[in-house]
N, C-alpha and C positions, 0 to 999 in steps of 0.2 A: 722540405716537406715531402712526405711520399702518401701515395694512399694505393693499397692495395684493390686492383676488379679482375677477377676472373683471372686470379693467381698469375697477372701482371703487374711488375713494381713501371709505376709514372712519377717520376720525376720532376717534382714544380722548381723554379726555380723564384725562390720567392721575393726578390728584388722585382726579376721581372712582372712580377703582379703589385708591386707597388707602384702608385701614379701618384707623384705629389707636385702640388703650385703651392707655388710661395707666393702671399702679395705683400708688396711692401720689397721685393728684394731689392730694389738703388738706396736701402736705409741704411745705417749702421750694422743692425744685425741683422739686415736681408744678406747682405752682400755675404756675411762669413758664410751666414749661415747655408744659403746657396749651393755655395761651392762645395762646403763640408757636405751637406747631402747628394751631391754631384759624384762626390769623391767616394760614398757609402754607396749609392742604392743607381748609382749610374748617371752619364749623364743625358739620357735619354729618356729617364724617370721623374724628371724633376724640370717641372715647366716653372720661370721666372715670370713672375708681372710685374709692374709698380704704372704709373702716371708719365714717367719720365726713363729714358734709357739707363741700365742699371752702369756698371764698372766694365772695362774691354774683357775681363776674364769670366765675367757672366756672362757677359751680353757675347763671347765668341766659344763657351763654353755647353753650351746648347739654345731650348728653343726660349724665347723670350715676348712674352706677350704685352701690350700697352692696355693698359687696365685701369681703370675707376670704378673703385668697392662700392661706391653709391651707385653701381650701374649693376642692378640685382643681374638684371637679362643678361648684361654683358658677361658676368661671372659664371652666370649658369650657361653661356652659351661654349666657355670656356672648358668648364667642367666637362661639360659631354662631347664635346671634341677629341676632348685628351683620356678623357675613361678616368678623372682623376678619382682616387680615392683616399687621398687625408692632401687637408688642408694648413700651413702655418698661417696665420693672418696676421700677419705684421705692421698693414699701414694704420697711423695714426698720426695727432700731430699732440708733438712735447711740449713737456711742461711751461717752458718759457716763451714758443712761442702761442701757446695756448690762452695764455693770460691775455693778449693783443688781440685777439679773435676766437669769443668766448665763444657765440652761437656756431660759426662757422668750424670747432673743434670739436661741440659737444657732439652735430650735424656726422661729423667722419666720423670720431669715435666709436660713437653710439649708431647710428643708422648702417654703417660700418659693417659691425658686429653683429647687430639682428641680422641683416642680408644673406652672410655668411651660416648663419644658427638656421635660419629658415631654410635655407637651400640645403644645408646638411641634412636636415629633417627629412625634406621634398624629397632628395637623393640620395639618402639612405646613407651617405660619406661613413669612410670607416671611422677616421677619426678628426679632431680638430685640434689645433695649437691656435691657443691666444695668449698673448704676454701682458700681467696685470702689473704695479709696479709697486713699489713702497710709498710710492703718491698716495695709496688708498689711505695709510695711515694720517694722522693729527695730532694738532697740538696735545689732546687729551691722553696721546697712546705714551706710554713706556718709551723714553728715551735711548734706553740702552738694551743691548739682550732681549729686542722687543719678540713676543712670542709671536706663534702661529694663530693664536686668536686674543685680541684686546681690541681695545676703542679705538674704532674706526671715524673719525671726524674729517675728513679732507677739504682742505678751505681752497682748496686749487681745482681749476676749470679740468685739468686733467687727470687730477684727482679724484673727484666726483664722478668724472667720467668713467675710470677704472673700479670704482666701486660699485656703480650701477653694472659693468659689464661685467663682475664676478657675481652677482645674483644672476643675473642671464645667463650664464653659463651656467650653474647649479641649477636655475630651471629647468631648460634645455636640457638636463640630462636625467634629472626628477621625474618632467615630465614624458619625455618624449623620447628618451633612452640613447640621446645625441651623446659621443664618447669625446667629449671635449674636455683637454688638460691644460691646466695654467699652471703659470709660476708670476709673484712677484718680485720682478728684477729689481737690481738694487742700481747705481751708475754704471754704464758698463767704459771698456776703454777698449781700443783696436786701432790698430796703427794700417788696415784694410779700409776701412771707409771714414771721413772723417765725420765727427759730432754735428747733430739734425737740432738745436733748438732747446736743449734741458739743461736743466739745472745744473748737475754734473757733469756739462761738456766742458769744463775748464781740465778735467782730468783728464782731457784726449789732447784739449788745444797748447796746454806746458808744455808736451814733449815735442810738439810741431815748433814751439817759440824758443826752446832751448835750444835747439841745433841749427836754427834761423841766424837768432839775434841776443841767445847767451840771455835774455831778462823776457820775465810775460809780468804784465798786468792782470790779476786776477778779479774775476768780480765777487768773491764772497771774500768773506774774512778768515783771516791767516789759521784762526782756532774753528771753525767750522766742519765737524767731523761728518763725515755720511758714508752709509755702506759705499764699497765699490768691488767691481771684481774685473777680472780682466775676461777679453770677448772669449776665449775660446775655452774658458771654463761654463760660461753662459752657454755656448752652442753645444756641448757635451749635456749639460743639465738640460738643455730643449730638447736633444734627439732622444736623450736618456728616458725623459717622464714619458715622450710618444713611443717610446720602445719597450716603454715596462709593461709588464705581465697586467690589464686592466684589473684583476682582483686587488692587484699593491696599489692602485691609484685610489686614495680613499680622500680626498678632499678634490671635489671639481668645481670651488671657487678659484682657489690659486692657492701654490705652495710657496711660503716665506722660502727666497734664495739669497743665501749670505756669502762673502769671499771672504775680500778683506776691507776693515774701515778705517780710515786715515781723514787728514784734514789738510789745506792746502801747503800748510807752515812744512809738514811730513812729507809730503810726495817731493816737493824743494829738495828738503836735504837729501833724500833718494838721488835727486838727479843727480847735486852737486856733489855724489860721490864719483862719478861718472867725469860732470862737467864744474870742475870747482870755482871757476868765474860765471855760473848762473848766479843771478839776480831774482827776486820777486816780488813785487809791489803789491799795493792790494788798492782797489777800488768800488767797495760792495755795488751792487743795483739793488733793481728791483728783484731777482734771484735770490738775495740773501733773506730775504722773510720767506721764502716757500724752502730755503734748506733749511732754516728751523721750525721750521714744522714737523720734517721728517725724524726720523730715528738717526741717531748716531752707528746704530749696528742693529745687526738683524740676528735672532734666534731661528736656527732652520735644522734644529733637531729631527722633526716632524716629517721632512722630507728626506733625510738620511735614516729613519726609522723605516718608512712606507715603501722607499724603493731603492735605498742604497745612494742615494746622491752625497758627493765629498768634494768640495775642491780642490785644486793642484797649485795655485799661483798666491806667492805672496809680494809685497809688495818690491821688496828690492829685486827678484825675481822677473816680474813684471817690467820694471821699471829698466831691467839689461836687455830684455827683447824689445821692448817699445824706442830705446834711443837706438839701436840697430833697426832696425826693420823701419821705421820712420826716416832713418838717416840715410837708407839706402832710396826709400821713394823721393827725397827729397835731392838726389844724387843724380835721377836720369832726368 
C-alpha cells in the first residue's frame, strides 16, 4: 500500500499493520490454522492463546498467551497489549462432548462469543472469524445437496449453540457495523493436531488406528455418510473469506463449506488401498443419532459465487497424505 504526502511515496508494509490472536489455537484448527498465519502475515503478527499450552511448533513458533474467553478483561487486556486488529475465535466445545455438559458448553459457546462481539464493538477490531458448523442444520433440513439457506432445526447442545451465534454475528454487524465472517465447517481431518470431542473425530482417529494396529472400532455406522474435508482446505477457506474484498462477503451468518462426503465403510477402503490387512468394526454410540441429523453433503455454491472459494482434496488424496504425515508423527 502506498499513499502519497507532499510528493513523497511511504511505503506501508501491510502485514506489518496486521495483529492477529487466535483463541482456541491448542485445538484442531487452532493449531493449523496458527502456523499457516505465522507462515502468511509473520510470526510476530499472530499472538496464540488457548486455556492450555498449544503444540512445540506454536508454542516455540512465537508469542503465546494463556486465555479464558469467559474472561472479557482478560481478552481486552490482551488486545491492547498487542495492538490486535482481527480476531479468529476458535475456542468451543464439540458436539460430543457437548451433549455431557449442556449448560457448561452453551456457557463457552455462547458467552464466548458475545465477549469477543462486544469487545470488537468497544475496540473498533478490523475484523472477526468465527467457525459455525453443519450442527446448525436438522433433522427437518435436506439431507443431501443441502443449500445455503433451508430448515435450520439443531437438536444438539452444540448445535443450537451455533445457530444462536450466527444471528449474533449478523446482528453485530446489522447493527453496529462489527466486520465478522463465518463459515459452516463440515468434519474436518489433520494429521497436526489430533480430534477435540465431535462427531466426526472417527475420521481423524482411523488413520492414527491404521498404522497403530491395522483395525479401528468405529462408533457410527459403516453407511453413515457426513460432509468432510481435509484441514488445510478448511484453513485456505478461513484465511480466504478474512481476506476477501468485504463487498464479496455478503452473508455474515456463515457460509455453507463443502469438501468431500463419504461414510465410514468409504474411508476403510481408502486406506486399505494403502494398508490392505486394515480392518474395521463398527460400534455406534450415542454419536450416531447427532450424525443423522446432519446432512450427508453440503451445497456451497454460495460461497464459490460471493468470493471464489474451491476445494483442493479428495478423498483418496487425502487419505495418501494423512497415512504419511501420521506415520511419520507416530515414527519419532
Amino acid at each position: 500500500m502506498k499513499i502519497y504526502q507532499h510528493e513523497k511515496i511511504i511505503t506501508f508494509n501491510i502485514s506489518a499493520m496486521k495483529k492477529i490472536l487466535v483463541i482456541g489455537a491448542s485445538g484442531q484448527i487452532g493449531t493449523d490454522l496458527t502456523i499457516e498465519l505465522r507462515n502468511r502475515f509473520g510470526n510476530q503478527n499472530v499472538i496464540a492463546s488457548d486455556l492450555r499450552n498449544a503444540s512445540d511448533e506454536v508454542m516455540k513458533s512465537g508469542v503465546f498467551e494463556i486465555l479464558n474467553v469467559l474472561d472479557k478483561d482478560g481478552v481486552k487486556d490482551i488486545i491492547e497489549r498487542h495492538n490486535i486488529t482481527e480476531i479468529y475465535h476458535l475456542a468451543a466445545i464439540l458436539s460430543g462432548n457437548a451433549e455431557k455438559e449442556p449448560a457448561k458448553s452453551w456457557d463457552i459457546n455462547m458467552q464466548g462469543l458475545f465477549n469477543i462481539l462486544e469487545l470488537a464493538k468497544e475496540l473498533k477490531l478490523n475484523k472477526i472469524f468465527w467457525p459455525s458448523s453443519i450442527a446448525v442444520f436438522g433433522p427437518s433440513t435436506a439431507k443431501t445437496n443441502t443449500p445455503q439457506f433451508d430448515i435450520m432445526d439443531p437438536n444438539t447442545v452444540y448445535g443450537i449453540s451455533k445457530l444462536a451465534g450466527e444471528r449474533w454475528c449478523e446482528y453485530f454487524f446489522e447493527k453496529y457495523g462489527v466486520d465478522v465472517r463465518g463459515l459452516r465447517y463440515p468434519g474436518l481431518i489433520s494429521y497436526k493436531a489430533e480430534a477435540g470431542g465431535g462427531t466426526t473425530d472417527y475420521a481423524v482417529e482411523i488413520y492414527y488406528e491404521a498404522i497403530k494396529n491395522k483395525k479401528y472400532e468405529c462408533f457410527l455406522s459403516e453407511n453413515t455418510a457426513l460432509p468432510m474435508m481435509f484441514m488445510e482446505d478448511a484453513i485456505d477457506a478461513t484465511i480466504g473469506i478474512m481476506e476477501a474484498d468485504i463487498e464479496k462477503v455478503k452473508i455474515r451468518s456463515s457460509y455453507n463449506l463443502a469438501g468431500i462426503s463419504f461414510d465410514p465403510k468409504t474411508i476403510a477402503e481408502s486406506i486399505k488401498k494403502h494398508i490392505p490387512e486394515f480392518e474395521i468394526t463398527y460400534k455406534p454410540d450415542f454419536r450416531q443419532a447427532i450424525a443423522e441429523s446432519w446432512p450427508q453433503s453440503i451445497n456451497d455454491s454460495v460461497a464459490n459465487k460471493d468470493w471464489g472459494w474451491k476445494h483442493k482434496y479428495d478423498l483418496d488424496k487425502m487419505t495418501e497424505l494423512m497415512l504419511r504425515e501420521v506415520g511419520k508423527k507416530l515414527s519419532k
